[in-house]
N, C-alpha and C positions, 0 to 999 in steps of 0.2 A: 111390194107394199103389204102383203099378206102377212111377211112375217114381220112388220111394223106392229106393235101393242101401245097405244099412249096410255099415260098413267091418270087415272083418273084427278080431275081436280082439287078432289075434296085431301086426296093425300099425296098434293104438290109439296114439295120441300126445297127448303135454299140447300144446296151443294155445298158451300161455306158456312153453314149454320154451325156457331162455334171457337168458329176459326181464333177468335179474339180469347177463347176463352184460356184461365189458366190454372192448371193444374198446383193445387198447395204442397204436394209433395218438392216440385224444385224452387220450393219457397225459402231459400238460403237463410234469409232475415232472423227466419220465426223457430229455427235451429236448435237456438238456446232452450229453447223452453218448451224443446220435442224432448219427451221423458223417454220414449226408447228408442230415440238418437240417442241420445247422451250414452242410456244405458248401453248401444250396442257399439259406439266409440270405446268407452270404458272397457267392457268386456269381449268374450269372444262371440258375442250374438250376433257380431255382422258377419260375421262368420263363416254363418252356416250357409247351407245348402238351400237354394233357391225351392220355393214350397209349389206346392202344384194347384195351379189355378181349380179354383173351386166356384161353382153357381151359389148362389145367386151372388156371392161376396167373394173378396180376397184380400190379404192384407190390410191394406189399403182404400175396401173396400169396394161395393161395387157401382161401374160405370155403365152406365148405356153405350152400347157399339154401335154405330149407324151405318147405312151405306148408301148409295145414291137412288136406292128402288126402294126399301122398304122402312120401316120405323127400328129404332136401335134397341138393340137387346143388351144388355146390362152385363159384360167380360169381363176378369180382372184376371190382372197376372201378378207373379212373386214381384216383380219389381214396380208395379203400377204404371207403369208405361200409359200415358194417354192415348187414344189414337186420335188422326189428323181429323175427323171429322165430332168430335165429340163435343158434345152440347154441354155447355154448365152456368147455371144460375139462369137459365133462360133469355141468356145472349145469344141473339141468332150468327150464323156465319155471313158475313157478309159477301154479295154478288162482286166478284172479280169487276165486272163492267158496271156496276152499281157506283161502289164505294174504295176507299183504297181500302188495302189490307194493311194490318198490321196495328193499327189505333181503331178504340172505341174510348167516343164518350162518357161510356158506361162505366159504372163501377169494380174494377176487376177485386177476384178473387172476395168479393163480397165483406170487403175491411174497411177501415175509416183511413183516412189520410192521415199518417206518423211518421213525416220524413228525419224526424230525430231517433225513433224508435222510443220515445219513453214509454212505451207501453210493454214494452220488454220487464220481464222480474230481475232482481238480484240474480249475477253469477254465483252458478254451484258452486260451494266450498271447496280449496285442492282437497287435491286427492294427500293425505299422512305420508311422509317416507316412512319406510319398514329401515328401522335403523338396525335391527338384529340383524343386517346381513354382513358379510365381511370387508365388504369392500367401502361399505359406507363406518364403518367401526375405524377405518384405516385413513377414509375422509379426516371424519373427527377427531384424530389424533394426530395427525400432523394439521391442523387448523391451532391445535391445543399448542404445536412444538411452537408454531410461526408467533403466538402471543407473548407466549413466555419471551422469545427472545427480545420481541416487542419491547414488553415490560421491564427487561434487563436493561435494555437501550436508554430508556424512558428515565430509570433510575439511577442510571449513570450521569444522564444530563442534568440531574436534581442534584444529585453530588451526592447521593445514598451508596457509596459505592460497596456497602456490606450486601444490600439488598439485592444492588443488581448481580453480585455475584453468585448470591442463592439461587436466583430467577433463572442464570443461564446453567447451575448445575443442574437443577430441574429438568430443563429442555432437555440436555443431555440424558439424566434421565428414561425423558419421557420419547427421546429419540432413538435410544438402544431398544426400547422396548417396542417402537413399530417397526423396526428391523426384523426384530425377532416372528411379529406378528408375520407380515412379508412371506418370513420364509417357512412359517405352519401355514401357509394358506396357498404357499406354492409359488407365490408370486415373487420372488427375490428377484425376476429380472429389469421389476418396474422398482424397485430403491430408487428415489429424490434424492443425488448425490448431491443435489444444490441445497437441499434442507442440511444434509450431513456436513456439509462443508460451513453454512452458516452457523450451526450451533456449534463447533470446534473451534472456529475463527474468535467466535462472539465469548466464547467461554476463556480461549487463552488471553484477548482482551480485559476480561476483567482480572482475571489473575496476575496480568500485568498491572492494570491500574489498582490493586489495592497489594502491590509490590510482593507477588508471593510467585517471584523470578522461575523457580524453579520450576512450580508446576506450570507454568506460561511456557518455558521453553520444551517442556515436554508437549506440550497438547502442539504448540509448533510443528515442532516434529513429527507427532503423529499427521498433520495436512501434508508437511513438505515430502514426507515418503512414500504415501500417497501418488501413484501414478494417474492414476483415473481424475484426481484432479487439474484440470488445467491452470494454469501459471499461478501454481502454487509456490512456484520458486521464489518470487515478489516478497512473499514472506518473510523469508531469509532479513528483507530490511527490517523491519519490526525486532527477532531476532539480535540482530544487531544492535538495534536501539536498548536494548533488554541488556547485551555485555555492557554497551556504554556505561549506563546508570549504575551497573558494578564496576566501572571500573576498568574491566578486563576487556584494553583498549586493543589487544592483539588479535583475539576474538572477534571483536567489534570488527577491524580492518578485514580478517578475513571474509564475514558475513556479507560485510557491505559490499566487497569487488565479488562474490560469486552470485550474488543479488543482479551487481552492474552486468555479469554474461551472461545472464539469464533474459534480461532486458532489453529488447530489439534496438535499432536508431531509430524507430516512427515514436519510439516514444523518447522525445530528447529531454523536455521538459523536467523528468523521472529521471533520468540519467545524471543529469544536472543538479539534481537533487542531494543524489546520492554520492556523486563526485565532493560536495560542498561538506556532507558530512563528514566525508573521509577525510576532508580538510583539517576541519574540529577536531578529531579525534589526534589527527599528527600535532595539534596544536598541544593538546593536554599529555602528547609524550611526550612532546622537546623537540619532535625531529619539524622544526621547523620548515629544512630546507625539501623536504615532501610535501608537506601542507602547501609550502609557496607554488610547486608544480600543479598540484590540484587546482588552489585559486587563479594561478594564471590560464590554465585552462578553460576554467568557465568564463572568465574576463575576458577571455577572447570569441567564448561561441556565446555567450547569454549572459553579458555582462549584469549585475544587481549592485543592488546597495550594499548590504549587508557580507558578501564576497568582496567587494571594493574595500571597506573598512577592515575585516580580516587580513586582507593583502598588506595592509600599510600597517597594522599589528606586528605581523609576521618580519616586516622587513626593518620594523624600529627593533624587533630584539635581536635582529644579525647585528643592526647598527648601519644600513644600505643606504647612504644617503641621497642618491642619485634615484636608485631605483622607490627611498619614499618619497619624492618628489612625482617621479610617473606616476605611482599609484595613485596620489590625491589627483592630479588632473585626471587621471581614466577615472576617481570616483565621482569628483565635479562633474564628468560627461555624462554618466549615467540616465537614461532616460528612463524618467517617472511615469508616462505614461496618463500623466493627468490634466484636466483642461486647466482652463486658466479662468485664476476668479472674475475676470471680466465675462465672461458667460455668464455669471451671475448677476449682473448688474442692470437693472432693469431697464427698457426704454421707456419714456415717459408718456411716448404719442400710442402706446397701443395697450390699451386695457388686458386685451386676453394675453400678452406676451408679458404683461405682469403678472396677470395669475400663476400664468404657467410657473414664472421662475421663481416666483415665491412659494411655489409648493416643492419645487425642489431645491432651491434652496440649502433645508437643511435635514434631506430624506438620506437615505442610507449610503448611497454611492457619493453622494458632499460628502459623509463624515468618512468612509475609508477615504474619500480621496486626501484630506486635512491630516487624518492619522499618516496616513502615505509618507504626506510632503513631509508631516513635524520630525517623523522619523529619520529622513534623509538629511533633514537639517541639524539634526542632533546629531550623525553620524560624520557630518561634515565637520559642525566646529568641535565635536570631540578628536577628531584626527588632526584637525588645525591646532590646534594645544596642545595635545602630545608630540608634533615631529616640530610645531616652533622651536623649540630651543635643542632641537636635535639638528637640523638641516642646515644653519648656519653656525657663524661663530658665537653670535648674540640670539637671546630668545626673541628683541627687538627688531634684529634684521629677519628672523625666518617669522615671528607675525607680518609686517611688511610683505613677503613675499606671496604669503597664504593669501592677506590683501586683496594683492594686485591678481591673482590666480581668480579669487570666487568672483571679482567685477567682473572679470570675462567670462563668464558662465550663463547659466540661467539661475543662481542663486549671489543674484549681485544685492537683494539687499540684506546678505549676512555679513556681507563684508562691512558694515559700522558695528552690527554685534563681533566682531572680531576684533575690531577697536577700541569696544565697550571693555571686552576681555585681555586685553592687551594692559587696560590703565588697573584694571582689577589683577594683572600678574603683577605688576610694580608694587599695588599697594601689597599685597602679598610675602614683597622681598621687602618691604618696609620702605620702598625710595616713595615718598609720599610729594614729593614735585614734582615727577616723572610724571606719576598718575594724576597729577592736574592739570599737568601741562598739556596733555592726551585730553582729557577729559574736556579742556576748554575749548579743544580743538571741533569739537558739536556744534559750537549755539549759534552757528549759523546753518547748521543742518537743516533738516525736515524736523517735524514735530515730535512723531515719537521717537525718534533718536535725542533728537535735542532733550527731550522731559527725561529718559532713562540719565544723560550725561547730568546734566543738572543736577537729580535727584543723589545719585553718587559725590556730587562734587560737594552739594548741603551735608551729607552725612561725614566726609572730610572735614568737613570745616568745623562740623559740630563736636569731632573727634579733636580737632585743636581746638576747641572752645571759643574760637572765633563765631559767635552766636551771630553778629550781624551778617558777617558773607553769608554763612549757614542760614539764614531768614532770609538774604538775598537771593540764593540759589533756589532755594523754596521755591520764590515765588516763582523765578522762572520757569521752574516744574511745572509746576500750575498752570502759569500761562498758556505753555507749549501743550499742556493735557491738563487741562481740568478732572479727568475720573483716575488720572492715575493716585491710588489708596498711599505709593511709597512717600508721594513728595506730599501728600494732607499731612500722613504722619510726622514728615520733617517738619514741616510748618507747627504742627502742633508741639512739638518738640522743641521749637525755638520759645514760646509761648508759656511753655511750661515751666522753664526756666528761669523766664523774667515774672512768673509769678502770676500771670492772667491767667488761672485757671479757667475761666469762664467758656473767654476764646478759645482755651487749646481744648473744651469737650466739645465745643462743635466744631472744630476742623474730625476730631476722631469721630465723631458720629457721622461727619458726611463719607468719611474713608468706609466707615460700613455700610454708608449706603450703597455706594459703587464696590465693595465687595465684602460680603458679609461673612464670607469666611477668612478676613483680615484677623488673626489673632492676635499682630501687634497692637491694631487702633483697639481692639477690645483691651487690652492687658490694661494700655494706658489709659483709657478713661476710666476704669476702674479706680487705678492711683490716680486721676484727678478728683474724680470724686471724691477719695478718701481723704487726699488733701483738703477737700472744702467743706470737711463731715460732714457728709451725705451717705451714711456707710452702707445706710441699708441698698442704695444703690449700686456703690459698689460692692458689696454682698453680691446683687443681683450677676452684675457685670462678669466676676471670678465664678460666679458656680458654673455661667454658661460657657464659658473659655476654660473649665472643670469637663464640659461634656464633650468639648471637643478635644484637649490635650488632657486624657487622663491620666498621665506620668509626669507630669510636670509639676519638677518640685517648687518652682516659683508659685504655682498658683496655688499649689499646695499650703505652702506656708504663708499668704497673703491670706487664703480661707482664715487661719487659723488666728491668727493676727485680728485678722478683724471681728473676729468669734470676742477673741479677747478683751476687744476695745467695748464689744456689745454688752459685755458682761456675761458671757455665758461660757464658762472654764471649762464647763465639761464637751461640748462639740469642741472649742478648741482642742483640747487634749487627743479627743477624735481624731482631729486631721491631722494634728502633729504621729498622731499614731501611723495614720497611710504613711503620711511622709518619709518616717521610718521606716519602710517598708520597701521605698522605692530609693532611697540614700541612708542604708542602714547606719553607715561609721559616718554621720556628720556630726559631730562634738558641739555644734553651735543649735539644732534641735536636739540633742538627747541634752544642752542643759537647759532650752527653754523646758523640754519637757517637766525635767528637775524644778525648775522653778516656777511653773503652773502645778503641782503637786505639794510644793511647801507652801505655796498659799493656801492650800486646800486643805491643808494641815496632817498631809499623810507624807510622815516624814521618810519611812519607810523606802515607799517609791520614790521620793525624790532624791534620797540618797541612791537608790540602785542607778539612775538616770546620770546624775552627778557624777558617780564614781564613772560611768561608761563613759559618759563625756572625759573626765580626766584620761582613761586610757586612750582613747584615740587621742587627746590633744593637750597634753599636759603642761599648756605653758598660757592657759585661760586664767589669769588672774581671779575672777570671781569664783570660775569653779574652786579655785585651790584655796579659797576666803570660805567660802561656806564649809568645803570638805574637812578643813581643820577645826573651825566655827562645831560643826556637828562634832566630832570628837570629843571637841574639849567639854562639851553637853551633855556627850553621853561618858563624862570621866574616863577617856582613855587620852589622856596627853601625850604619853607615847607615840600615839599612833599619828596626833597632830604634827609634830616635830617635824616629820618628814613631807610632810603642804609647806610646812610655813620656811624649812630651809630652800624647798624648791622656787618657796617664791621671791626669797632672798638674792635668787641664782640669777632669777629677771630682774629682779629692783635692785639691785646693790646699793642703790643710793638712799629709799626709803630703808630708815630707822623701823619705821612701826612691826617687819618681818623679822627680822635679828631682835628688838623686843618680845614679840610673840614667843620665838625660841626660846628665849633667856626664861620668860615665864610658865613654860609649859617644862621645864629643867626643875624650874624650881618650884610648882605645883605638884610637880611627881616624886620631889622627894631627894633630886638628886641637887642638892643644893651648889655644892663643886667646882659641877659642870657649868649650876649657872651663875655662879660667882666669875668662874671663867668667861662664860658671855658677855658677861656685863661689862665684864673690864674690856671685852675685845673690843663691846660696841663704846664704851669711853673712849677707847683707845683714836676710832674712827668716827665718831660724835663726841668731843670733847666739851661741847657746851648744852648736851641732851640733858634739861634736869629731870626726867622721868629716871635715867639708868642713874644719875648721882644720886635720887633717893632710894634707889632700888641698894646700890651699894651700898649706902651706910646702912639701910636697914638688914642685908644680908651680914657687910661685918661685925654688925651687933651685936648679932643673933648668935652669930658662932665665934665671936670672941675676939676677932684681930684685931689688930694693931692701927691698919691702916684706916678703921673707919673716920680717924681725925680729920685726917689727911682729904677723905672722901668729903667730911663735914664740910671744910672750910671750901672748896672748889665749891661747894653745893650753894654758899651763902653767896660767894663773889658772883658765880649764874644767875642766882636767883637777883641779887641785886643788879646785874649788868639788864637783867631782861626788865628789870621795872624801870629805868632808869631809861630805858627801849620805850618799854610804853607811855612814860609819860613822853617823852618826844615827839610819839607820834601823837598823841593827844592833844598837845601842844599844836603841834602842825595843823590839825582839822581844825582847831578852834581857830584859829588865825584864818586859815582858807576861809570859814564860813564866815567869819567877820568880814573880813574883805570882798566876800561875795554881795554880804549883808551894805557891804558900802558904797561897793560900786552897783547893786541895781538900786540904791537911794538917789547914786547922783547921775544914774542914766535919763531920767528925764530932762538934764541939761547937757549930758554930753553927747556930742555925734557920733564917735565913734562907735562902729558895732561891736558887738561882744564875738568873737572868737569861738563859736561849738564845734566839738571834733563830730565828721559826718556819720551818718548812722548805718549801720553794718545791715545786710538782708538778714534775714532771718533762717534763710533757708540756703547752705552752700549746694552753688552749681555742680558741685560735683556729685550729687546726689543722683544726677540723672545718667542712665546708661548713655553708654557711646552708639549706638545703636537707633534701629527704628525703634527698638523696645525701649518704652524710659523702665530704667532700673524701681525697685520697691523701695518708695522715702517716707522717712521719720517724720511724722506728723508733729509739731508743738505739742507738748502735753500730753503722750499719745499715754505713755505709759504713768504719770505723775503719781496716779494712785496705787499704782503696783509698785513703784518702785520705793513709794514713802513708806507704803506697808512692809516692806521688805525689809527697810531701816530699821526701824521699831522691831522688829520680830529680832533683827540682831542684835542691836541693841539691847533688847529682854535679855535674849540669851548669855550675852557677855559680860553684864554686868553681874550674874552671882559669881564670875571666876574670883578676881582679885576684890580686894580692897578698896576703897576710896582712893582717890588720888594716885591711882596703881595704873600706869600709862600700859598700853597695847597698843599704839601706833605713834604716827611723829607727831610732834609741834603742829608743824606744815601739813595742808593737804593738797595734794594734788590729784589731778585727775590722770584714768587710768586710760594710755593710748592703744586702741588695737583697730585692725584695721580684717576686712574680710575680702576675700577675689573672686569674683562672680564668674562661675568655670565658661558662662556664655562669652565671655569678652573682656578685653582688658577696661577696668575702671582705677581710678584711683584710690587712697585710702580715705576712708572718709573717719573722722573723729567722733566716737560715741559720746555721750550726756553720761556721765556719773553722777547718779543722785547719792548725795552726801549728809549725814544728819550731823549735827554736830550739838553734843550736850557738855554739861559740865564736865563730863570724861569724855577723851577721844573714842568716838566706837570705829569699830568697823568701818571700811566704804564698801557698799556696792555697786558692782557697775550692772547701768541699764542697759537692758537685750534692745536694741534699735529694730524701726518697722523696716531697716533697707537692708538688714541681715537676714541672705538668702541661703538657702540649705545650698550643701556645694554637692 
């Protein structure tokens, strides 16, 4: 007990006093926004060397040290280490047998509650990269190469393909020159042969696509030699592709088979590929019977479409008939791979299994699948048409067979489009019963089979002019399909004929509704319209069938026409001008041309127009009427002589040509010659009195003998033709009394009067054979042009001769000519010649018609 000491009271202490407490140095949290933390992370300050504990402070600052006898004296060390007994914030340590350890209520570390930390500042700024060093200089320049090639890509897919080729010599470039960099910096063992192989690849790419062969195959070649690269031999196809497009198909074959050994079996696909091309290529040399080895190959390990149709190429130009029978079944079998459009069709009891299918529908995997199939099916009936009339005796019996081939297939319902195309070869060979007899063989089909057969069978019928079957089949088009645009058009076609214009522009308006880019219903509602002078309409109607067929000389010359009917000569002249442009030698605009210019009173041009029309088609009666017409106006009668005999060469029967001769002999002076005429045409008009005054007044002149002779024939004519007219004078007077007598005594008599029936107005043959109705003559269209016409020739004709000095016959007749519309057979249709007739015979001109189309 002695050496027992208790501690006095007054400086008892808790043993734990503390314990709770926590030091802010391992205060992780508050980190950020220690200024020489940060600084000594940053730099080498943490670095250093541990510092030597110093009184009264350290570091960190100083603590009181406690121990269990005595009060704590205040120690710090370099690293601030707390010790176990140390007091802070005047939290006592808590009695082990007191309290638990480890929690106080108190408030630690003497801070506010921020369990989000907002009380934390803004993070430091990074720290700048030092870009002047070498290895980030090397960064940034193949960052730079990897754009560029970018950009190249990018520009190619725009279809710039000048630009992208800049973009990838660039790369290259900018890709030799970090090579270079690499190897002043020491580093050539770390070269990106994957950058070097991209910018080479990418660069002979564009070289190839903007066809500049040569340097393509070189930059090739620089990869394929290339050891360091791996399966660079791949290549070699590309290569290959590159002889093709020249040409140098031998080339090409070699490329492509060191391509194929280079090319494992994991990759069959590729092989396949390249097998099909080698195929192609034997195709464009001849050696068929290699191509067919290649294709039979892939038909048997990955059979396709596009292989199957080659096959059956290959083996119609050996002439194999056996073996083009296998290949259309192996291409019928061909599996497409595609679902069936009843996956698409939605069920009715389930809301969400409609959304679904209505959003795919018609997303991206529908349209290749549709592209897929239309393809396979275009491939199908194009080989069914080509080997029909090769695989049998008849093209009849080998369609039959194709038939019966695609019903057993999964493309059974091409087999009635095969049917379709079957009555469409007959009508072809011209057997037009054949092809209806096929055709009728439909209307008990399905619907849109039945409306396609129908629709064909109305355009038949409308092509024999049997307008009623043709309005019958119509309608069963119709019926069988209402939105099918081909059979509105028939229907309105039949309609337009019998003259209901009204009707036939709302059958064509609803044809555009159900398909707006119908160009027939447009063309024809235009010609209805303009039939029912509504021109500004159809104006309208041609400009917009103008934006969709810009070469079309039909709308061409309807623009222009109807310019003309507007009264506005100069846009016409305009479009007749395109039009020339796009049917430079047609002789029927270079003389409308001519003669929107002579109205215009620039004679000049209308002769240059005239004349071209004459050389492309010298047997245009009007041209050869005006051409000599001009002549004789501008006093070269000479030069007339040669119109007026050629057009003697057409008419041998009209007088008025062989007059013209005779006077344009004897205006120039060469009297002679046209004493000679005159007798020739006496000779063959023995009762013409224009040539028996022509005669006496020539033998008068010069003196012979015979003009008695001429005299007296001249009196006996002249009196046989009065003795002519009073006859018929006679006759009308008597008709009209008799007329005059019986409607005096038809209010007693029963019987009807007798009228001969009354003619259309408008011949059916004016309308195309076709869905397109042909361009037709309006009544009246031209009346004012063509009266103006008269008159202007007339002016001109009457200073040649004399009074009573004939230039044409007696008689007039009208001048037949007929045009052939290069879209389709039509028949001849007869133009209007407007005629003036004055106390002299003038000239006739014939009227340009609105259905004459540039050929």
């Amino acid at each position: 007990m002695e050496n027992v000491h208790l501690v006095p009271e007054e400086e008892e202490d808790d043993l734990y006093t503390g314990y709770n407490d926590y030091n802010p140095t391992f205060d992780s949290e508050d980190l950020h926004n220690d200024v020489a933390f940060q600084q000594a992370v940053r730099t080498s300050h943490g670095r250093r060397p541990p510092m030597t504990a110093k009184y009264p402070g350290t570091a960190i600052g100083g603590r009181p040290i406690g121990t269990a006898y005595g009060s704590r004296v205040p120690i710090g060390t370099a690293m601030g280490r707390p010790m176990t007994g140390a007091v802070q914030d005047g939290a006592a340590r808590p009695m082990t047998a007191v309290r638990a350890a480890g929690y106080s209520s108190s408030i630690a570390r003497g801070s506010a509650f921020d369990p989000l930390g907002q009380a934390k500042g803004p993070a430091p700024p990074l720290e700048t990269k030092n870009e002047d060093t070498p290895e980030e200089k090397i960064k940034i320049l193949e960052k730079k190469v990897n754009d560029l090639i970018e950009d190249s890509c990018l520009a190619h897919a725009r279809g710039d393909l000048q630009v992208s080729l800049e973009k990838a010599k660039e790369a290259g470039r900018k890709e030799r020159a970090l090579v270079r960099q690499r190897e002043q910096t020491g580093t050539a063992d770390h070269i990106n042969l994957d950058l070097t192989y991209s910018v080479l690849f990418n660069l002979a790419n564009q070289y190839a696509n903007n066809d500049m062969y040569t340097e393509a195959l070189n930059t090739y070649q620089v990869i394929v030699k290339n050891k360091m690269f791996n399966n660079a031999g791949r290549l070699k196809v590309n290569m290959a592709n590159i002889y093709f497009k020249q040409k140098n198909y031998t080339k090409a074959i070699k490329f492509y088979r060191m391509a194929l050994d280079q090319i494992s079996n994991a990759h069959n696909a590729m092989r396949i590929k390249i097998m099909q091309n080698i195929g192609v290529v034997f195709i464009h040399m001849g050696q068929y019977s290699d191509a067919i080895t290649s294709f039979e190959y892939i038909m048997t390990e990955s059979p396709n479409i596009k292989t199957g149709f080659n096959l059956i190429l290959c083996y119609y130009a050996i002439g194999d008939r056996e073996r083009m029978k296998k290949a259309f079944q192996k291409l019928i079998c061909v599996p497409l791979g595609v679902d069936d459009d009843d996956k698409y069709i939605p069920p009715n009891d389930d809301p969400h299994a409609n959304m679904v299918i209505e959003a795919i529908k018609n997303d991206k995997l529908h349209q290749m699948e549709r592209e897929r199939k239309a393809l396979a099916e275009k491939y199908i009936m194009t080989s069914a048409k080509l080997i029909a009339p090769a695989i049998e005796m008849s093209f009849a019996a080998g369609f039959d067979w194709c038939v019966d081939m695609v019903k057993g297939s999964q493309y059974v319902e091409l087999a009635n489009d095969l049917e379709i195309n079957k009555a469409i070869t007959y009508l072809r060979q011209r057997d037009f019963k054949q092809a209806v007899e096929t055709l009728k063989m439909f209307e008990k089909k399905d619907s849109r089979v039945k409306s396609a057969a129908a629709t064909n069978l109305s355009f038949l019928y409308f092509l024999e002019k049997d307008f009623d079957q043709a309005d019958r089949y119509a309608e069963l088009a119709m019926s069988a399909d209402r939105y099918n645009p081909a059979a509105l058009i028939n229907k309105g076609n039949t309609l337009f004929v019998k003259e209901d214009y009204e009707k036939a522009a709302e059958f064509y308006k609803e044809s555009l509704r159900n398909d707006s880019s119908c160009t027939e219903a447009l063309y024809n509602l235009g010609l209805t319209y303009k039939r029912l002078g509504r021109l500004e309409e159809a104006l309208d109607c041609f400009l917009k069938l103008h934006a969709i067929l810009r070469n079309s000389a039909q709308v061409m010359y309807q623009l222009a026409n109807l310019y003309e009917m507007l009264e506005d000569p100069h846009q016409a002249i305009e479009w007749l001008m395109q039009l020339t442009s796009v049917t430079p030698t047609d002789a029927q605009v270079l003389a409308k041309l001519g003669d929107l210019y002579d109205n215009e009173g620039d004679k000049s041009q209308a002769f240059q127009y005239y004349y071209e029309s004459y050389r492309y088609f010298p047997s245009n009666i009007s041209v050869i009427e005006w051409l000599g017409a001009y002549y004789i106006d501008t006093q070269f009668c000479e030069k007339a002589i040669q119109y007026f005999e050629r057009a003697t060469l057409i008419q041998p029967t009209q007088v008025k040509w062989q007059l013209m001769v005779a006077s344009c002999y004897r205006r120039s002076g060469n009297y002679q010659k046209a004493l000679e005429t005159y007798k020739e045409i006496h000779r063959k008009f023995p009762e013409n009195v224009e040539c028996l005054r022509f005669l006496v007044r020539l033998c008068t002149d010069m003196g012979l003998k015979e003009v008695q002779d001429y005299a007296t024939k001249l009196k006996k004519v002249e009196k046989m033709k009065e003795i002519r007219e009073q006859r018929v004078r006679s006759g009308r007077d008597s008709s009209a009394r008799s007329r005059r007598e019986g409607s005096a005594g038809s209010g007693s008599s029963s019987s009807p009067i007798n009228t001969p029936p009354l003619r259309a107005s408008v011949s059916r043959s004016e309308v195309k054979y076709s869905p397109v109705l042909e361009q037709s003559r309006d009544s009246g269209q031209s009346n004012h042009g063509t009266s103006a016409k008269s008159e202007r020739l007339s002016v001109k004709l009457k200073t040649l001769p004399g009074s009573n000095e004939p230039y044409e016959a007696s008689t007039q007749q009208e001048i037949d000519a007929s045009y052939v519309d290069p879209l389709g057979p039509q028949t001849q249709r007869p133009k209007t010649a407007a005629r003036k007739r004055n106390e002299e015979d003038e000239f006739a001109d014939e009227e340009l018609g609105d259905d004459l189309l540039p050929e």
